[in-house]
Residue frames as a rotation matrix with the C-alpha (Angstrom) as fourth column:
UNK 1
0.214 0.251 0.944 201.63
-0.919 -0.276 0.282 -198.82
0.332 -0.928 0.172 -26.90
UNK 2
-0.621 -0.516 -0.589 203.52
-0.092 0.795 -0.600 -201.49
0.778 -0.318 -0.541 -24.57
UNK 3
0.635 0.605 0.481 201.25
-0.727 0.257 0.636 -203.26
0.261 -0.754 0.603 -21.96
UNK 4
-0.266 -0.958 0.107 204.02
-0.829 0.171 -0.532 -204.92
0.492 -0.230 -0.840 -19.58
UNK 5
-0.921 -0.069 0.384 201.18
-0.339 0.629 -0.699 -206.89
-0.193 -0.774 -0.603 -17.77
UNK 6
-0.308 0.938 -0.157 198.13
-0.577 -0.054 0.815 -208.01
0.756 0.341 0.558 -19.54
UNK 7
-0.052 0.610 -0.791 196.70
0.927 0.324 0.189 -210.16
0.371 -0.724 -0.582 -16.23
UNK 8
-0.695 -0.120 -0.709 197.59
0.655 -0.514 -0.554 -207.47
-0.298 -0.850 0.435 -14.47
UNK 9
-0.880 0.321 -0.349 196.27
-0.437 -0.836 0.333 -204.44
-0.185 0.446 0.876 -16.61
UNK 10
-0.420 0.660 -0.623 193.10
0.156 0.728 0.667 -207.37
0.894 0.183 -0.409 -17.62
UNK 11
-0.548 0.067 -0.834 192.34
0.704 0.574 -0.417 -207.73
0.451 -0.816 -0.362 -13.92
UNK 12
-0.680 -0.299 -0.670 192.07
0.665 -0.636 -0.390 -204.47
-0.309 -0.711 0.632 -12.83
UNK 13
-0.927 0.351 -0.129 190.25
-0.374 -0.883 0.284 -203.09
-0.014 0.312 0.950 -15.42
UNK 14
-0.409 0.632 -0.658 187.64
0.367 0.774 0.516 -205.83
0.835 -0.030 -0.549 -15.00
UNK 15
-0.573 -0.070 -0.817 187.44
0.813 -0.172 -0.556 -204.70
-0.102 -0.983 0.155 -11.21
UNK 16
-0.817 -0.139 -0.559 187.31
0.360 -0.881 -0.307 -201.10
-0.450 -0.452 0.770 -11.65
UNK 17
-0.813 0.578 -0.064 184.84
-0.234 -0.225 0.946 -201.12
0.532 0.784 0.318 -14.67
UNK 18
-0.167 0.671 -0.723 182.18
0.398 0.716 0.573 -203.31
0.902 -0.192 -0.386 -12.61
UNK 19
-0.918 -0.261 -0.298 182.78
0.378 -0.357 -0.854 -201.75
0.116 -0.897 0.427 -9.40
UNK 20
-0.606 0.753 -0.256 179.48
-0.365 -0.549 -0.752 -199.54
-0.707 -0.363 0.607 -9.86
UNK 21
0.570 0.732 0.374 177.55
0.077 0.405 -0.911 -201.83
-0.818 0.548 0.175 -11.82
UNK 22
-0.349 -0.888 0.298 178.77
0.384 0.154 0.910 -202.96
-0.855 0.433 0.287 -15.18
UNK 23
-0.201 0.357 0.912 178.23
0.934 -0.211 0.289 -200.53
0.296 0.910 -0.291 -18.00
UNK 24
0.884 0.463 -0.067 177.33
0.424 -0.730 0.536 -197.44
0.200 -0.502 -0.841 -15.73
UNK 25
-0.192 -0.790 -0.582 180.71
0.483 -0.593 0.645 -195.95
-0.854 -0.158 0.495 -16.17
UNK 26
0.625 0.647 -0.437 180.30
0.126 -0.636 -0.762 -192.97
-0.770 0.421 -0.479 -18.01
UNK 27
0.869 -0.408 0.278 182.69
0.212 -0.200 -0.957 -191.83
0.446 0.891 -0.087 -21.31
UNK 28
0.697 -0.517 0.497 184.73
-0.632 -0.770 0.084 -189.56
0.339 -0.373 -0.864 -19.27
UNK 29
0.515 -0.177 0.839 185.41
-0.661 0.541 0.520 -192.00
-0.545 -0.823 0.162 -16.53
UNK 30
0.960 0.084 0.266 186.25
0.032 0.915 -0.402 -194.70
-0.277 0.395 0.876 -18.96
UNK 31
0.821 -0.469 0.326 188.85
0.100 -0.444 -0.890 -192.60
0.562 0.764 -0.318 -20.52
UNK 32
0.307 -0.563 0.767 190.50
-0.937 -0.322 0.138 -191.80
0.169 -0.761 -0.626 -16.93
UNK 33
0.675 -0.190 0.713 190.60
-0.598 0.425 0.680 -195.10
-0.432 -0.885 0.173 -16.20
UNK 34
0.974 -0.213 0.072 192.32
0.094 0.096 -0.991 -196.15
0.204 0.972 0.114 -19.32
UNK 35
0.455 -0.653 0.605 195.09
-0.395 -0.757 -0.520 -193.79
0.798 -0.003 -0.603 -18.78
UNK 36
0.318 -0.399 0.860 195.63
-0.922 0.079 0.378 -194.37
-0.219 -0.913 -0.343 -14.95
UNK 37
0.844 -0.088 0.528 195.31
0.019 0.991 0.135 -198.45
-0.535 -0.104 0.838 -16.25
UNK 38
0.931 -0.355 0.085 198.17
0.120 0.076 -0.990 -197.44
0.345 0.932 0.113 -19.10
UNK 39
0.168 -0.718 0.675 200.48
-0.885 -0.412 -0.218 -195.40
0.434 -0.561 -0.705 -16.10
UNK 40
0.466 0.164 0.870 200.14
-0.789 0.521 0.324 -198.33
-0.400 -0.838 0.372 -14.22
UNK 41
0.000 -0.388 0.922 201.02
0.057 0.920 0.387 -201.52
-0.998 0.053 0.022 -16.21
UNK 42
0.885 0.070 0.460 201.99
0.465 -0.147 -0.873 -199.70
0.007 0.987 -0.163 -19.86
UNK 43
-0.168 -0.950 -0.262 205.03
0.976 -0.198 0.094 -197.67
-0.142 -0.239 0.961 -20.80
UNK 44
0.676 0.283 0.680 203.32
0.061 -0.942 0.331 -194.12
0.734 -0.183 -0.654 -19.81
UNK 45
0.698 0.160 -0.698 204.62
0.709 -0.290 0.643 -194.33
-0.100 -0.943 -0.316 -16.59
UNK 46
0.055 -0.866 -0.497 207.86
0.603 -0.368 0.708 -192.24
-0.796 -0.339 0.502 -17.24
UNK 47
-0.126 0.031 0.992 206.69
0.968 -0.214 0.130 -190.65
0.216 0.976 -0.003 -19.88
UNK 48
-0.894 -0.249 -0.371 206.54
0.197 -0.965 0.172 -186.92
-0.401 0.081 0.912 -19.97
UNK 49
0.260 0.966 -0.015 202.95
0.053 -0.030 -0.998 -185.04
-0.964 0.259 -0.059 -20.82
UNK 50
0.488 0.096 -0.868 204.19
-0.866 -0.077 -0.495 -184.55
-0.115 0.992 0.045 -24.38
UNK 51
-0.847 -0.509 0.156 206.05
-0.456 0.844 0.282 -187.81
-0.275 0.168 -0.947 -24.66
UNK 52
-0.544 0.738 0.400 202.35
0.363 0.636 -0.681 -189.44
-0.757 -0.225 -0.614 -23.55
UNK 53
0.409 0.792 -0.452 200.21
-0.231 -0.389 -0.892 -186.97
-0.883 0.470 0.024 -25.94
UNK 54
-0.543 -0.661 -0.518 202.77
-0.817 0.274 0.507 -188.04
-0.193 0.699 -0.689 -28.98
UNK 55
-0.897 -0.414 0.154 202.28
-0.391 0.907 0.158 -191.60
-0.205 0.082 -0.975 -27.95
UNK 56
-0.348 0.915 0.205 198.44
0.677 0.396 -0.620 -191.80
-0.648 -0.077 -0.757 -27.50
UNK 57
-0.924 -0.181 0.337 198.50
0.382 -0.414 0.826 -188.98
-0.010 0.892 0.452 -30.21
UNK 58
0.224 0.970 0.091 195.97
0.777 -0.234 0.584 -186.76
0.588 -0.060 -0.807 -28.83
UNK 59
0.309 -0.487 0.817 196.88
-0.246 -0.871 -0.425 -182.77
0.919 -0.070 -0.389 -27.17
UNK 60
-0.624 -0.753 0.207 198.82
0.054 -0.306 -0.950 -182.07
0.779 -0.582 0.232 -24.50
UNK 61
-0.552 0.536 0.639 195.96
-0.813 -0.518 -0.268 -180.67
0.187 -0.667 0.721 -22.58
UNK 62
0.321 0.926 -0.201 194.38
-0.791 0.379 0.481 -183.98
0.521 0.005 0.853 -22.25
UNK 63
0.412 -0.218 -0.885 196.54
0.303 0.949 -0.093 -185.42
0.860 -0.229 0.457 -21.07
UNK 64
-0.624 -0.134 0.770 197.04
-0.427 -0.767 -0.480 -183.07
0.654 -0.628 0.421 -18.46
UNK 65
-0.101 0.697 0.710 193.49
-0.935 -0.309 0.170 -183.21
0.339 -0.647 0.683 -17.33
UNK 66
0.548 0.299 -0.781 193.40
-0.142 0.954 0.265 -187.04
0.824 -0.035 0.565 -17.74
UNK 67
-0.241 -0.722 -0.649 196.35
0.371 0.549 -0.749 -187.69
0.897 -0.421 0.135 -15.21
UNK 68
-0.708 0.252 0.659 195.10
-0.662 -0.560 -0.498 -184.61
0.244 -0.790 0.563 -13.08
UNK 69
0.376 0.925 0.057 191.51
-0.845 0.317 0.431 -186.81
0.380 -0.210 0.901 -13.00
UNK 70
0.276 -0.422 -0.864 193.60
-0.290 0.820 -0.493 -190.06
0.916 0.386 0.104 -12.41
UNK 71
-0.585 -0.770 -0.256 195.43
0.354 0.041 -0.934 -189.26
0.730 -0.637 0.248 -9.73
UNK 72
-0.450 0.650 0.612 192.53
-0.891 -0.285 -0.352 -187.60
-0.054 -0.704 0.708 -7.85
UNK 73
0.284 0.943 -0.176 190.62
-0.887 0.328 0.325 -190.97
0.364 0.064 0.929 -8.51
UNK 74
0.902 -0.168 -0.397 192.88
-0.008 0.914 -0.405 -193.53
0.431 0.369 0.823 -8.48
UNK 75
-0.069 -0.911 0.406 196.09
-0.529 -0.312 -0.789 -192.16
0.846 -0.270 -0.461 -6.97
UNK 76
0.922 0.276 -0.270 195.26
0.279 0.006 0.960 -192.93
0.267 -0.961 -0.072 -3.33
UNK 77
-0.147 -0.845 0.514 198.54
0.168 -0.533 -0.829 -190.13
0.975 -0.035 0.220 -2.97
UNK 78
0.606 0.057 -0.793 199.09
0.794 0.025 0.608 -189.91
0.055 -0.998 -0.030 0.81
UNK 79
0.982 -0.172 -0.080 201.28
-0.171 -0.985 0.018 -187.07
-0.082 -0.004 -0.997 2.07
UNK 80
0.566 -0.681 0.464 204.45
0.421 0.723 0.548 -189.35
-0.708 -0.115 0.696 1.92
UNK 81
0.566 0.143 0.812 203.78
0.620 0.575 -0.534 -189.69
-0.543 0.805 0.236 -1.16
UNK 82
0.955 0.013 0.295 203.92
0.146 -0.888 -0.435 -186.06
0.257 0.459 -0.851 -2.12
UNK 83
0.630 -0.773 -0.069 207.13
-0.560 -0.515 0.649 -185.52
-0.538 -0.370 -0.757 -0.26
UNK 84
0.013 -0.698 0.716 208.80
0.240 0.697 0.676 -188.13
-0.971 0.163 0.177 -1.71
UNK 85
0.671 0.184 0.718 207.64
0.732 -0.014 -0.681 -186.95
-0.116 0.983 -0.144 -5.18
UNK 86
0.976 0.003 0.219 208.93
0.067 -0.956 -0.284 -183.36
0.208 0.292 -0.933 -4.22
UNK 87
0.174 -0.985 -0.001 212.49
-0.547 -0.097 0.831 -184.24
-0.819 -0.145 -0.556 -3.25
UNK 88
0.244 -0.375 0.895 212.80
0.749 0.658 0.072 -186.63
-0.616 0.653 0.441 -6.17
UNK 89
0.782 0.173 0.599 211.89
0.573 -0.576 -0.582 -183.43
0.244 0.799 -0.550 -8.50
UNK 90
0.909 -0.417 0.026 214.38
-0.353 -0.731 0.584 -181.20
-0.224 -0.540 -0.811 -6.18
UNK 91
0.291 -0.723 0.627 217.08
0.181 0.685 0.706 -184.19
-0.939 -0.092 0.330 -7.12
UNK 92
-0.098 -0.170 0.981 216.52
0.921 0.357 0.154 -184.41
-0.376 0.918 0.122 -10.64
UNK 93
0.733 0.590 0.339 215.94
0.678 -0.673 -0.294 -180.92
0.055 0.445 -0.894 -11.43
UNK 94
-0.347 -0.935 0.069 217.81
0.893 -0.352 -0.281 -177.66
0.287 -0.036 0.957 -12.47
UNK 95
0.640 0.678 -0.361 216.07
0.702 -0.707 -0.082 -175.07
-0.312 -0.201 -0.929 -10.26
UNK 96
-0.112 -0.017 0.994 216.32
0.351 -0.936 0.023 -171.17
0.930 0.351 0.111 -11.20
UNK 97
0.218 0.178 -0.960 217.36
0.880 -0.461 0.114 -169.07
-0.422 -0.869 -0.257 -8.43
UNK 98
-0.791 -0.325 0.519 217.63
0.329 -0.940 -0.088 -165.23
0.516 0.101 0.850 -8.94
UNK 99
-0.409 0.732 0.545 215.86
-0.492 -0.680 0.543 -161.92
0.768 -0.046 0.638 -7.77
UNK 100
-0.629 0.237 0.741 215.56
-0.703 0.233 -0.671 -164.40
-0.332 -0.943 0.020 -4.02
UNK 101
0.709 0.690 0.145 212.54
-0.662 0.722 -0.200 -167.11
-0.243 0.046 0.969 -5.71
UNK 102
-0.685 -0.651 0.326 213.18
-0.283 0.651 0.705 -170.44
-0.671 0.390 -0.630 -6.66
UNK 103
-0.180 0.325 -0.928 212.19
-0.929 -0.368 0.051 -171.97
-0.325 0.871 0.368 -9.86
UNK 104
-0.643 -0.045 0.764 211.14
-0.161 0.984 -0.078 -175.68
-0.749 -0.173 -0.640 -10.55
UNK 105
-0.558 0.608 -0.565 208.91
-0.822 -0.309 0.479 -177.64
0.116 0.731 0.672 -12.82
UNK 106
-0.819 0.292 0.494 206.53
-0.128 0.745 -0.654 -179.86
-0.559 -0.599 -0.573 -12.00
UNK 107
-0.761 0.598 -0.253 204.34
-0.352 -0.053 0.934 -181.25
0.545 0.800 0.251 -15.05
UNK 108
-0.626 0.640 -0.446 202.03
0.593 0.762 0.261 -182.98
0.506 -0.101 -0.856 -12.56
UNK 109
-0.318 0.580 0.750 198.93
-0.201 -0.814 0.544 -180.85
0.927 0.022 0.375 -11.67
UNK 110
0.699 0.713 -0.057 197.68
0.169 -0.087 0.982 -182.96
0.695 -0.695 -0.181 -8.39
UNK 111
-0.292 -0.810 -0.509 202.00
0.952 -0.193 -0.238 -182.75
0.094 -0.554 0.827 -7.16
UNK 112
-0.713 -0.195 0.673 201.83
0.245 -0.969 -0.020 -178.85
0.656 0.151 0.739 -8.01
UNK 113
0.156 0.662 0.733 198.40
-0.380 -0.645 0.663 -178.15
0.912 -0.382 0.151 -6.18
UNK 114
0.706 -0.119 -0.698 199.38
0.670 0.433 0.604 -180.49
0.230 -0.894 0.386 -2.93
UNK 115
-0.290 -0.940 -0.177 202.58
0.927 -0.230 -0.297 -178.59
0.239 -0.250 0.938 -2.70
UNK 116
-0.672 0.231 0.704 200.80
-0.184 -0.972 0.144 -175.05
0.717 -0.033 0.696 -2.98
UNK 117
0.606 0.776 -0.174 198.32
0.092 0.148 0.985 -176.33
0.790 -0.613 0.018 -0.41
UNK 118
0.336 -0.611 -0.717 201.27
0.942 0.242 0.235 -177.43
0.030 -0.754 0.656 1.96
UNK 119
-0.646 -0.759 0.079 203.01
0.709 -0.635 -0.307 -173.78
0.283 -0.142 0.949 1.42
UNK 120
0.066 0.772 0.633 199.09
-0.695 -0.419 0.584 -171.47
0.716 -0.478 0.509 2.18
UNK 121
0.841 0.252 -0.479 199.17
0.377 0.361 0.853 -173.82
0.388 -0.898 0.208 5.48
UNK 122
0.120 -0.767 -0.631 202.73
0.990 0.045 0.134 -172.76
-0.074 -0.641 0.764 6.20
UNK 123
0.561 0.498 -0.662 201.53
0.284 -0.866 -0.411 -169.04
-0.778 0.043 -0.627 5.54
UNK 124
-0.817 -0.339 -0.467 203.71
-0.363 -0.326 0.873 -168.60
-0.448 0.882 0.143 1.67
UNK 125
0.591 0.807 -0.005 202.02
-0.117 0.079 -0.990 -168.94
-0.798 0.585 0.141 -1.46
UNK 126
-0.456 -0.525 0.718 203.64
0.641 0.366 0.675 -170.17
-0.617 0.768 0.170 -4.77
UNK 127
0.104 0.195 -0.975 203.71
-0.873 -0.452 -0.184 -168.01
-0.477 0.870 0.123 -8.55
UNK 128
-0.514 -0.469 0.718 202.84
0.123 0.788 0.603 -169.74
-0.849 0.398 -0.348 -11.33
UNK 129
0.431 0.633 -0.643 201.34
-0.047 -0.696 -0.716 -167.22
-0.901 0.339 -0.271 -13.45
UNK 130
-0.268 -0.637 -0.723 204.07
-0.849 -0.199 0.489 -167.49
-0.455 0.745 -0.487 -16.37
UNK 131
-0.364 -0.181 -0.914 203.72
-0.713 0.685 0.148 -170.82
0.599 0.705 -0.379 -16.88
UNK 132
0.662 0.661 0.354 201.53
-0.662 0.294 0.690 -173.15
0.352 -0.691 0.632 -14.85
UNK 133
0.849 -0.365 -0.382 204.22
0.378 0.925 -0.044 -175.92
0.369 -0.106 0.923 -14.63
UNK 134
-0.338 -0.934 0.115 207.13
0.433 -0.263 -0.862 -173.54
0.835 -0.242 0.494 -13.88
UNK 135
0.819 0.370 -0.439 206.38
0.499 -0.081 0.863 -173.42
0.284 -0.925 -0.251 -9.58
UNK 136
-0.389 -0.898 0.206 208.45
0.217 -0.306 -0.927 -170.05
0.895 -0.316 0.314 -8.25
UNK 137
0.720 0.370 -0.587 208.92
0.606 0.076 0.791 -169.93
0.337 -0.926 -0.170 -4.28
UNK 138
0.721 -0.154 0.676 210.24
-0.406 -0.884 0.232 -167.42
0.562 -0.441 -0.700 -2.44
UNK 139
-0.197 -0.865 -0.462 213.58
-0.096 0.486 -0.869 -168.61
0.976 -0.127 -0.179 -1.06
UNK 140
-0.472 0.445 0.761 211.65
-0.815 -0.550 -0.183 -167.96
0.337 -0.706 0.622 2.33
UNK 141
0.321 0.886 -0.335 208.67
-0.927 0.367 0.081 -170.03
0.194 0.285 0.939 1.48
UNK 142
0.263 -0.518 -0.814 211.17
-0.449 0.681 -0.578 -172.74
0.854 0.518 -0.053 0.13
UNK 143
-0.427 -0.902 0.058 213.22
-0.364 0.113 -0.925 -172.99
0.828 -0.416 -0.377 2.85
UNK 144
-0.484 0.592 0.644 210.15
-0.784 0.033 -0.620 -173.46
-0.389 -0.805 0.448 5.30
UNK 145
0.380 0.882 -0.278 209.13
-0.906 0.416 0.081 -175.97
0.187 0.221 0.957 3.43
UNK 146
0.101 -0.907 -0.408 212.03
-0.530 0.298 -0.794 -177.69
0.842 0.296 -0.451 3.46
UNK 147
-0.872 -0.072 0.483 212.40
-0.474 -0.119 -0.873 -177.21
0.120 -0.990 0.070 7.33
UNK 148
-0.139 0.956 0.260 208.64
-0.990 -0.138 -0.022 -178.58
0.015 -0.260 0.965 7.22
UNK 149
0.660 0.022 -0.751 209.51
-0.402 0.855 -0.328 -182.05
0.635 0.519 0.573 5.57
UNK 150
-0.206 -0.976 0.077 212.37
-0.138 -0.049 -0.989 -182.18
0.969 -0.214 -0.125 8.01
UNK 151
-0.272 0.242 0.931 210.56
-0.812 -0.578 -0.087 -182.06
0.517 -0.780 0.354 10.84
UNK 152
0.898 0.256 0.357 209.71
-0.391 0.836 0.385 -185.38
-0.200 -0.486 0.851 11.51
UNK 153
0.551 -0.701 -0.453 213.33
0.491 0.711 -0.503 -186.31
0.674 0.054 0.736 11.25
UNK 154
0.885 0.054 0.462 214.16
-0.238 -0.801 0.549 -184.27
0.400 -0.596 -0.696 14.30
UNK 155
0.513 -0.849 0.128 217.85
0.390 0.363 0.846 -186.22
-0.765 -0.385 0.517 15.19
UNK 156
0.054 -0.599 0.799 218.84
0.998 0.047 -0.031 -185.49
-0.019 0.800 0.600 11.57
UNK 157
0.675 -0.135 0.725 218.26
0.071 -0.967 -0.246 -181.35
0.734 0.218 -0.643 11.69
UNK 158
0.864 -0.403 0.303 219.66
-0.429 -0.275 0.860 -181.25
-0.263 -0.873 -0.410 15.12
UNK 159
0.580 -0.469 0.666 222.82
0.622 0.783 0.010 -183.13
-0.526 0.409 0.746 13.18
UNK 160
0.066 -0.336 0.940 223.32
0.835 -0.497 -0.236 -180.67
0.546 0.800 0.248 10.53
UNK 161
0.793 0.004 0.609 223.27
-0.056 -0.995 0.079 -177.58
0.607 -0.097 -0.789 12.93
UNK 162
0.707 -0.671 0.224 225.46
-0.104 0.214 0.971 -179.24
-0.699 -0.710 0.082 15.47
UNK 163
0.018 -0.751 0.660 228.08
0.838 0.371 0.399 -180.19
-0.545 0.546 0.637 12.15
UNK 164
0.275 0.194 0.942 227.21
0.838 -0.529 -0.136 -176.98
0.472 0.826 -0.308 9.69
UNK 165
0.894 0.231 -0.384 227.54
0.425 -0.708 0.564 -174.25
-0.141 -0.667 -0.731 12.81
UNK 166
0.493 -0.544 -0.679 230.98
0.302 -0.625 0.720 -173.77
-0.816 -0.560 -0.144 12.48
UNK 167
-0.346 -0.673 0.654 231.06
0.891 -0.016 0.454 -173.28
-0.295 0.740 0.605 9.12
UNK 168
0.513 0.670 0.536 228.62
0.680 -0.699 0.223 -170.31
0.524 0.250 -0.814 8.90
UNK 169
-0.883 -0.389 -0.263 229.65
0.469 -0.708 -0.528 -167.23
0.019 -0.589 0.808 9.88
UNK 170
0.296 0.953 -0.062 226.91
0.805 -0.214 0.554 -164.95
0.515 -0.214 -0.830 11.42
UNK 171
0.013 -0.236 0.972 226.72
-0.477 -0.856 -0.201 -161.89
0.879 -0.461 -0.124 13.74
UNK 172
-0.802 -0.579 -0.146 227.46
0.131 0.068 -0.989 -161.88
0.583 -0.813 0.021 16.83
UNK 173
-0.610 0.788 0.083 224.40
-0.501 -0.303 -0.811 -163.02
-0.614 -0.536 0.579 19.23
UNK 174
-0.010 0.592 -0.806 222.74
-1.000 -0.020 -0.002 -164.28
-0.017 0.805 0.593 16.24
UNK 175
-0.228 -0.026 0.973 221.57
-0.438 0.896 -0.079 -168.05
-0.870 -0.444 -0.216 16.88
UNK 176
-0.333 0.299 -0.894 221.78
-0.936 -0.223 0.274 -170.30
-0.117 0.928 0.354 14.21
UNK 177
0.081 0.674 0.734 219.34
-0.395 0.698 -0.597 -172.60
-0.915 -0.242 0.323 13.17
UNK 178
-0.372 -0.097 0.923 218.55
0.575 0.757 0.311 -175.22
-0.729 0.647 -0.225 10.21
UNK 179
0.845 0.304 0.440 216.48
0.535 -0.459 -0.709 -172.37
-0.013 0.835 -0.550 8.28
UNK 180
0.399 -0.637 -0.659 219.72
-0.402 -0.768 0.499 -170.05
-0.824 0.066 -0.563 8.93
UNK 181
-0.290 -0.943 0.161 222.02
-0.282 0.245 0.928 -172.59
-0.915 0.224 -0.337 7.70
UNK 182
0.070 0.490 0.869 219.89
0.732 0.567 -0.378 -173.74
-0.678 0.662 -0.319 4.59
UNK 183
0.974 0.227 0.000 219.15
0.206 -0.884 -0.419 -170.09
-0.095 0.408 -0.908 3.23
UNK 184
0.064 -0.902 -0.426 223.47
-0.751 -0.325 0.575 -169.34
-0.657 0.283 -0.699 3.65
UNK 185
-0.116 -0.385 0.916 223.56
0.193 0.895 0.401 -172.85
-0.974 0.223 -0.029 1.90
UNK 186
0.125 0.405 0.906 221.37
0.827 0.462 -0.321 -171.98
-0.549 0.789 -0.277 -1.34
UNK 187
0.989 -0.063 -0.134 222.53
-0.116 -0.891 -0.438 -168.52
-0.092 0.449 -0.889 -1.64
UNK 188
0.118 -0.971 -0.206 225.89
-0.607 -0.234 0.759 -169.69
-0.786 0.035 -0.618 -1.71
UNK 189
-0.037 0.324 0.945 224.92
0.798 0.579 -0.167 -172.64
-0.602 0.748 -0.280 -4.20
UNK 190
0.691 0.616 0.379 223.66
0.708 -0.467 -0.530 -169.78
-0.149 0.634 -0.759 -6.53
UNK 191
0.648 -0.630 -0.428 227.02
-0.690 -0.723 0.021 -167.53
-0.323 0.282 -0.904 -6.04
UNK 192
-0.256 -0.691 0.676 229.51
-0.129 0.718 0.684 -170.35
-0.958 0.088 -0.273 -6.28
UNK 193
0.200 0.239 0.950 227.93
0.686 0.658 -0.310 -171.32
-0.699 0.714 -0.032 -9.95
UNK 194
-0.754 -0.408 -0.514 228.41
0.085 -0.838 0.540 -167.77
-0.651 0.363 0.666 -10.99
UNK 195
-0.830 0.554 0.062 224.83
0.069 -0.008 0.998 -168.48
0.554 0.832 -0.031 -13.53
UNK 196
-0.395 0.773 0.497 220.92
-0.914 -0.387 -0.124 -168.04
0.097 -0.503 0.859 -12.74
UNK 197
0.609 0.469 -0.640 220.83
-0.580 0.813 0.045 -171.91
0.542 0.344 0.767 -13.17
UNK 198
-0.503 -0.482 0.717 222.19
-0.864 0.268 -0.426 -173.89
0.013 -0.834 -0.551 -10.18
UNK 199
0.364 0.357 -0.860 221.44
-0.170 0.934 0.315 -177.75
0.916 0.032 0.400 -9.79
UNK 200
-0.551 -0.238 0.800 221.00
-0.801 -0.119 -0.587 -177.49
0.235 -0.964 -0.125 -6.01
UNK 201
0.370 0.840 0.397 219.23
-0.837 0.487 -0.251 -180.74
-0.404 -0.240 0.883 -5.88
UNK 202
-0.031 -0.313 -0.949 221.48
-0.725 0.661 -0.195 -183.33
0.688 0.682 -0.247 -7.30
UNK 203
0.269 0.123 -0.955 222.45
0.521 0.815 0.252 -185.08
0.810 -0.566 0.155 -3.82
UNK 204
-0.872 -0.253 0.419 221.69
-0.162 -0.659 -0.735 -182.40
0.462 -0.708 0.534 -1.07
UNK 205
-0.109 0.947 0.301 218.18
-0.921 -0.210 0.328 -183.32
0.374 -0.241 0.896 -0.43
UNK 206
0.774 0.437 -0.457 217.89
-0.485 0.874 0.015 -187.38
0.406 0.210 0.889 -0.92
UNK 207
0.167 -0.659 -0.733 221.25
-0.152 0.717 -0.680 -188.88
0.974 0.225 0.019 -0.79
UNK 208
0.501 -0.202 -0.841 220.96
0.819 0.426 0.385 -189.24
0.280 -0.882 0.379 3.82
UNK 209
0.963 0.061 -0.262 221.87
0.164 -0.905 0.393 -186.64
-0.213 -0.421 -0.881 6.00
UNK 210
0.192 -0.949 -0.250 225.79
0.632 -0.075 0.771 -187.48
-0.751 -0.306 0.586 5.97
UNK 211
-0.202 -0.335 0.920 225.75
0.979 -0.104 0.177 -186.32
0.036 0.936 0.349 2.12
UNK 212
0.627 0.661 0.413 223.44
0.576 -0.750 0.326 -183.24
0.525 0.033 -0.850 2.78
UNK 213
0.870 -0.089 -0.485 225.72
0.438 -0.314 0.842 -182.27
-0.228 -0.945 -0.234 5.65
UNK 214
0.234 -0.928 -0.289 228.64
0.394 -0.181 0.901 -182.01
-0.889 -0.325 0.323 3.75
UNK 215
-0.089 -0.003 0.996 227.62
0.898 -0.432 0.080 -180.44
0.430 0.902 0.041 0.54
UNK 216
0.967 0.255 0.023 226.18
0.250 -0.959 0.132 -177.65
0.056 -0.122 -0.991 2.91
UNK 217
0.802 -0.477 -0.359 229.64
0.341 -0.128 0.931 -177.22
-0.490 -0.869 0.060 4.33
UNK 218
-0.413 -0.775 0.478 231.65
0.908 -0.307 0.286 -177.48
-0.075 0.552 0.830 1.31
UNK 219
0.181 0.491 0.852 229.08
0.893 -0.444 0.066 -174.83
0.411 0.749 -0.519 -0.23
UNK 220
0.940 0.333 0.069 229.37
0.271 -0.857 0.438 -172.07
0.205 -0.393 -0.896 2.91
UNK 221
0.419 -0.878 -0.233 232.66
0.496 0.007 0.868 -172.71
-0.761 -0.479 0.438 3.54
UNK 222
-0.660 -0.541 0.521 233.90
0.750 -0.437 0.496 -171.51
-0.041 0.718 0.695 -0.18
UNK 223
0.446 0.737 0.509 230.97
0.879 -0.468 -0.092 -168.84
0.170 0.488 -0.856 -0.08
């Protein structure tokens, strides 16, 4: 185990330990704060839950709950935050699309339950019955969420429909909007690859509208 800052990682735990009277942290607690102090100024942070259970050589499942306790104590996660977490994962990730859902993984337990909060407020719900860490959304769901994060950039959607409009082809009468043009985008992502494994998240989400604007376009245009 690499500690990258001992003032730093020294300081803090001095702080936090004393905070409610020294000694009067319980086992549990001690353990959480460990961890969060290890993510923080050790070489956990980029670690994977089995990378971390390897390294600190204790199960999987603890180290679950530990980060899950962490991050609820110690996180102070804001809603930024979360977005930013969830387009990073949407970047780096090879999502599963068939049968209309998407497919993602998300090893972090307080990312996964913020995100399923944010989709039961926008009236969808997330599966994640198979595998807690594998998060499938209705391409529906998805796409509203999408459109949800978007919203406070309200020049940039109104961007992509004005530039993306004439590449879509629609019915006649039929008005098209940023969820239209998304939903032709990722179902064409998902034919164009010709597999059930589509990396629709390399540099459509993150990389500034100009990029986003012109992957959609290539993508509907060849759909």
């Amino acid at each position: 185990m690499e500690i990258t800052d001992n003032v730093k990682f020294s300081q803090d735990f001095i702080d936090r330990y004393s905070r409610s009277g020294f000694g009067s942290m319980n086992k549990n607690d001690f353990k959480v704060l460990i961890y969060d102090l290890l993510k923080r100024y050790g070489n956990l942070k980029d670690k994977t839950n089995y990378e971390s259970s390897i390294l600190l050589q204790i199960p999987e499942s603890k180290i679950k709950r530990l980060a899950y306790e962490a991050d609820l104590k110690y996180g102070n996660i804001q809603e930024e935050d979360i977005e930013t977490n969830f387009f990073k994962i949407i970047k780096e990730s090879k999502l599963r699309s068939d049968q209309n859902k998407i497919q993602f993984v998300i090893e972090n337990k307080f990312l996964r339950t913020s995100i399923s909060a944010k989709l039961k407020k926008l009236g969808h719900f997330s599966d994640s019955s198979f595998n807690s860490e594998i998060i499938s959304i209705h391409i529906d769901s998805f796409i509203d969420l999408l459109e949800d994060y978007y919203s406070k950039e309200k020049d940039s959607i109104e961007k992509i429909v004005k530039e993306c409009k004439t590449s879509i082809k629609v019915e006649k009468g039929e008005e098209i909007t940023f969820k239209l043009i998304m939903k032709k985008f990722i179902e064409g992502v998902a034919t164009q690859a010709g597999r059930q494994i589509v990396n629709i998240g390399q540099a459509y989400f993150t990389d500034g509208v100009e990029q986003l604007i012109k992957g959609i376009k290539d993508i509907i245009s060849g759909a």
